[in-house]
N, C-alpha and C positions, 0 to 999 in steps of 0.2 A: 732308528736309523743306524746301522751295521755298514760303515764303510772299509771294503776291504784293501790291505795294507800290500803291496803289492811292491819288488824289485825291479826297479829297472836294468834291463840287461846290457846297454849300453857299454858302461865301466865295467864289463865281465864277459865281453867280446872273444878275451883270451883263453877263455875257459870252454871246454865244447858242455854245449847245454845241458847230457846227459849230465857231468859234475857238478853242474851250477844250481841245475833243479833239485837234486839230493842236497843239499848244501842250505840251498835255501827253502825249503823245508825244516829243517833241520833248528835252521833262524828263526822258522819261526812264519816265516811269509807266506800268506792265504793265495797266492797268486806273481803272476810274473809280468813286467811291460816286453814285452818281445823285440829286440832290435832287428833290423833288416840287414845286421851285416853278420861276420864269422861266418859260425853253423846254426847260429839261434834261430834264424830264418831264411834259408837260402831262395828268393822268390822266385827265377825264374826253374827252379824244381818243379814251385805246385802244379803248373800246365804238363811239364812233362811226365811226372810221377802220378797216378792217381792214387797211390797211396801212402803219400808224402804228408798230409794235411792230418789223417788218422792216426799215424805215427807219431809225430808231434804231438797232439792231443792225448795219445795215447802213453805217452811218454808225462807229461804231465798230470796226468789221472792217475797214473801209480805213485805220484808222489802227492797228492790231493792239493795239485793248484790248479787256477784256474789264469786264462788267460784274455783278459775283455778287452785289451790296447796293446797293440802294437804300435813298432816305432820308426818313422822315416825321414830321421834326422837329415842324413847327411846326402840322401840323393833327392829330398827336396828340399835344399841348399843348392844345388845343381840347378833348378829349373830358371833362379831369376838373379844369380850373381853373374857378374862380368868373371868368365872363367880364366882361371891362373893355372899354372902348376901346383896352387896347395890341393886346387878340386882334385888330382889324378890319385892323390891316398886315403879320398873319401868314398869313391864312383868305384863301380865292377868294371872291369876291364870294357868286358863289352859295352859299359857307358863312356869310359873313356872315347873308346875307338882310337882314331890317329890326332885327339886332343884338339881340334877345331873347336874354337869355344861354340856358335852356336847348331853345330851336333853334336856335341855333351847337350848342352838345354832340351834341345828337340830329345835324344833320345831319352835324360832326368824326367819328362812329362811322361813318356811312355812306360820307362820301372812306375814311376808310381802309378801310372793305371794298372800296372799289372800286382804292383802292393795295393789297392783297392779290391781288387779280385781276390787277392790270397787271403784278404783278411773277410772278404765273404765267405770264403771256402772253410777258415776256420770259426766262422761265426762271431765275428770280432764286431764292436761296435765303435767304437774309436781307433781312428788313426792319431797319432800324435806326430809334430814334427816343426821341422823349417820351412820356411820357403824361401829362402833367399834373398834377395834386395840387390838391384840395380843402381843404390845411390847410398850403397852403405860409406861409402869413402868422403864422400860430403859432408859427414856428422861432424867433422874439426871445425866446419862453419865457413873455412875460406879456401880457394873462391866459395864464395857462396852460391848453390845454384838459382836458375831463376826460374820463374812457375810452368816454361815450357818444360822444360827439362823435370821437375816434378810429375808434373803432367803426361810428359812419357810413360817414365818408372812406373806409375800406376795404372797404365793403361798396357804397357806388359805384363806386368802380373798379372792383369786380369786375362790376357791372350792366354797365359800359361798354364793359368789355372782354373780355368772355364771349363776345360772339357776333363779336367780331373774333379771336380767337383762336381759336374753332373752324372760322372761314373759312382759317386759316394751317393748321388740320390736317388739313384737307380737303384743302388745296393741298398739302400737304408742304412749309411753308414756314415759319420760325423767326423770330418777333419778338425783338431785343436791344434790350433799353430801357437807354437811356444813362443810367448813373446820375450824376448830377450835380442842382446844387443848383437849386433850385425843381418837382423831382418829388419824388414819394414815396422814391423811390428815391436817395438821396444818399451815404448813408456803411456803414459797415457793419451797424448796428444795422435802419435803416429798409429796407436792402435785405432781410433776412431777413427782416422784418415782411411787407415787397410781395410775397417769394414766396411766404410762408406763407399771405397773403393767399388765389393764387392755387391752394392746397394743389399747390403745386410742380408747376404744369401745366409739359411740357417744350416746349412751343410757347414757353414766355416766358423768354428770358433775358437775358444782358446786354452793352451796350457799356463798356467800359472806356475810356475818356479820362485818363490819369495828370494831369494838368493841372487837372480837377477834383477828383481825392483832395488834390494836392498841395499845394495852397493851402487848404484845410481843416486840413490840419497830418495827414491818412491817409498813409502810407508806401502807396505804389503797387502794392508788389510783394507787399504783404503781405494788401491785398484779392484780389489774383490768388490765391496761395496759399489766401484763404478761402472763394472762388467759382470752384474752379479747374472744377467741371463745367458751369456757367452762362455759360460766357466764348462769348458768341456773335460779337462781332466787336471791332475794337480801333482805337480812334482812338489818333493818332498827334499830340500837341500839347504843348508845353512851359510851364512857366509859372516867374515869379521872384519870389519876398516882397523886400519893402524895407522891414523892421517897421523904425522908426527913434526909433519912439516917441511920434510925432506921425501915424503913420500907423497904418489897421486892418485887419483882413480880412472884415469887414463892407463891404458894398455902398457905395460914400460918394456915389454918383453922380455920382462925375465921368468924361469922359469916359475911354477908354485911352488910354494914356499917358503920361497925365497924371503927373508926376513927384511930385502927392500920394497918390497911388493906394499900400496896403499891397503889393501884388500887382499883378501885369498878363501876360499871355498872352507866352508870346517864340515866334519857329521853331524847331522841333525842334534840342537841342543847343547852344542859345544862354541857357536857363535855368536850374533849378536843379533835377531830376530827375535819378536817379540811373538813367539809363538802359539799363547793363549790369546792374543788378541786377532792373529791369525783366522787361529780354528774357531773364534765366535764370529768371524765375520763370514766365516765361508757357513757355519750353520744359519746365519743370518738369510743368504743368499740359496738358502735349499740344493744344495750342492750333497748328492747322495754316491757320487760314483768313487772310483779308487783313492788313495794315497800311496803316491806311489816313489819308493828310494831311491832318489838318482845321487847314487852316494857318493861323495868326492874330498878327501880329506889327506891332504900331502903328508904330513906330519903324524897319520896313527895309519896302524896297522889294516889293511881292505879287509879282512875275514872277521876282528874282531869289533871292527865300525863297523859291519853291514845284519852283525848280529846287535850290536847298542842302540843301531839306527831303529830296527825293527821294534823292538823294548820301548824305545825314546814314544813314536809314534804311538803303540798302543795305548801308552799313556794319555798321549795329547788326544785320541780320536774320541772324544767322548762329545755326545748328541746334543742337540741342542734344545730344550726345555719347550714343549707343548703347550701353549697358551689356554690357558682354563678359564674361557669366559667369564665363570664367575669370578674370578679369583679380583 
């Protein structure tokens, strides 16, 4: 089992892709996660260019990556939040429009049908991403909501994302929604809730980020082991508590870094995740597809983390042991 290690492009938005794909080559990375924002993926190109999709590709085959995930963090984020002015620096203009929250949602459903398309055109088999949550501001507990109001929330999402999901099983193509904190999807309880929501459509499963279990206080390896059929793809991120007593694992708003911060993101291998217990639980769960860098480290340098990150991984990716009946 050869799983390939692959950059998320995310955190290198600022880079035009021609640089970032030399670059990460160069690291070392067999492949790329494609973001849907900067130049990495401009979507609604691919309908109007027909040779939009080729270029891309072709641009990454001279540098021998490969590209199987793409990424549509931040405009399905768009489809199921109550919209604010933070959505207006996540969303293309044209998502924006004149900022009515629910035509930013309406039209967040329609980018990603048209990100389901682009990712047919380049042959992609996972989507990865957000989707949002209409009761992410409830998690403080008070008020507390009541089961109507639940009951909403998850029968929007399911409006929202019923006919972008039938666009991925048309395509033969797999949404993994990153469960982490401000979707529906966050910890164990709430992710069982999302799927049940979607009466366990297999278009919908999950990414795995141990970095957001981790700092929750989830053991990493032990959501694997509980969604070991749902594991659509795997980010790759490390994270470190510094609970000192004065510090929390609530949001404080300060920036990262920052030395009052409960938590803060580190490079793979420089944090506090138990990373072989990790990768034997993900080999446990038959889990063959990428490892993928979504590198985030306030405190070191981006070029020489995203080449230690790559190193770090290759070490950790090693297979998982063949049962030899006799043995």
């Amino acid at each position: 089992m050869t799983r390939p290690i692959l950059l998320f492009t995310g955190p290198w938005a600022d880079w035009p892709l021609d640089q970032l794909a030399s670059r990460a080559a160069d690291w070392g990375y067999q492949g790329l996660e494609l973001c849907t924002w900067g130049d990495h993926l401009e979507v609604q190109r691919v309908p109007a260019e027909p040779d939009y999709c080729t270029a891309k590709l072709d641009l990454l085959n001279r540098n021998e990556l490969q590209v199987p995930v793409i990424a549509a963090h931040r405009i399905g984020q768009a489809t199921c939040d109550p919209i604010d002015r933070r959505h207006q620096r996540l969303v293309p203009d044209y998502v924006w429009g004149d900022g009515d929250p629910q035509g930013v949602q309406a039209r967040a459903v329609e980018e990603m049908l048209a990100i389901v398309r682009a990712a047919e055109q380049l042959g992609v088999g996972v989507i990865s991403g957000f989707t949002g949550s209409p009761i992410w501001s409830y998690i403080g507990g008070w008020p507390p909501p009541d089961p109507d109001t639940l009951a909403e929330a998850y029968a929007f999402f399911v409006r929202q994302w019923t006919p972008i999901l039938d666009a991925c099983a048309e395509a033969g193509i797999r949404f993994a929604c990153e469960v982490h904190p401000g979707q529906l999807a966050f910890d164990i309880p709430s992710t069982e809730a999302t799927l049940a929501a979607l009466n366990h459509r297999p278009e919908f499963g999950l990414t795995i980020d141990p970095s957001h279990l981790f700092w929750q206080g989830i053991e990493p390896a032990e959501f694997v082991r509980q969604f070991a059929d749902r594991i659509y793809h795997i980010h790759i991120k490390d994270a470190a508590l510094t609970l000192t007593g004065r510090t929390s694992l609530l949001c404080d708003h300060l920036p990262r870094g920052d030395a009052r911060r409960g938590w803060d993101f580190r490079s793979p291998g420089h944090g506090g995740i138990d990373w072989d217990l990790f990768i034997r639980a993900v080999n446990a769960a038959g889990y063959e597809g990428p490892l993928s860098v979504d590198w985030s480290d306030a405190s070191m340098d981006r070029e020489y983390g995203a080449e230690d990150a790559c190193q770090f991984v290759q070490r950790l990716n090693f297979p998982g042991r063949t049962v030899n009946r006799a043995d």
